[in-house]
C-alpha positions as CSV (number, residue, x, y, z in Angstrom):
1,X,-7.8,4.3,3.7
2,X,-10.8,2.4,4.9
3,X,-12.6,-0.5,2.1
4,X,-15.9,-0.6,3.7
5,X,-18.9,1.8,3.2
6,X,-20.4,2.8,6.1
7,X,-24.0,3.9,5.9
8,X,-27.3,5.3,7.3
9,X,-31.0,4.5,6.4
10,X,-33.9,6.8,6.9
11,X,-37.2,5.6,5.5
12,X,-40.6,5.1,7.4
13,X,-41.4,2.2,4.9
14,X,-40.9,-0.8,7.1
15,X,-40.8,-3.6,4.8
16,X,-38.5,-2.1,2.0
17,X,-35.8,-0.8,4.7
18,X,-36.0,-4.1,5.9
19,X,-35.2,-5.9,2.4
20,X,-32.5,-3.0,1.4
21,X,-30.9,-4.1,4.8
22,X,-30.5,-6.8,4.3
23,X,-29.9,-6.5,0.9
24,X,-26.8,-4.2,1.3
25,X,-25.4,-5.7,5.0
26,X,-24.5,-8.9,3.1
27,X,-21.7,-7.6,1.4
28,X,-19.2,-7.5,3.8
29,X,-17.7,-3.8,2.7
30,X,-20.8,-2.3,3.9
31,X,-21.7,-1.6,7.4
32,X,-25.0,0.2,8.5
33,X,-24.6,2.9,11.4
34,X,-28.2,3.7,11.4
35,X,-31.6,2.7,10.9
36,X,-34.1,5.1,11.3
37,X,-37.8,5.7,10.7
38,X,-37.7,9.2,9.9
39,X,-35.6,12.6,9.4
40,X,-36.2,13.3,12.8
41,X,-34.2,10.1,14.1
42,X,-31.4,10.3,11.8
43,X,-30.9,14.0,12.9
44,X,-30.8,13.0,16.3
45,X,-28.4,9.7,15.9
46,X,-26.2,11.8,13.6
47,X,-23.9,13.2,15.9
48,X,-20.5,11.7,15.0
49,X,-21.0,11.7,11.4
50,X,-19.0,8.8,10.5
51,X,-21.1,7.9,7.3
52,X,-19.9,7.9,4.0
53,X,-23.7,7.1,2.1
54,X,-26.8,8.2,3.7
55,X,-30.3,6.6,1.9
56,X,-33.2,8.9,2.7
57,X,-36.8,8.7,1.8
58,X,-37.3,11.7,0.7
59,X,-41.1,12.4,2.2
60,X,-41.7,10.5,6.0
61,X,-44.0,11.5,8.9
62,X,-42.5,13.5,11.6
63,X,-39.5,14.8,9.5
64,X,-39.2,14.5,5.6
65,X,-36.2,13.6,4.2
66,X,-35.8,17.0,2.4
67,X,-35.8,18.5,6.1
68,X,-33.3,16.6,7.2
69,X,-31.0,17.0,4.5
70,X,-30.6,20.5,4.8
71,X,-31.2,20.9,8.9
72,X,-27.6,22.5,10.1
């Protein structure tokens, strides 16, 4: 059993994924797998899905959040 929380960021605002980045990458349990600026990224960099939390903004250009939550 792994101790470290591996995680994915979708949001298209630039400055608060920067400061929740950094925010959460210095604790050394957690390690970010992605960080994308919309549903449409995170769908297409998902394909091994290794993460254990994903933080989405829920409404983003291209592809909301809601979207990609539920694509298959």
């Amino acid at each position: 059993m792994s101790n470290t929380v591996r995680f994915s960021i979708a949001d298209s605002d630039f400055y608060f994924k920067k400061i929740l980045v950094k925010t959460l990458t210095e604790n050394p349990f957690y390690i970010l797998l992605n960080d994308c600026n919309n549903g449409h990224e995170l769908i297409s960099r998902n394909y091994r899905r290794q993460e254990d939390v994903f933080i989405i903004e829920l409404f983003m250009p291209v592809l909301s959040g809601l979207e990609a939550i539920i694509h298959p």
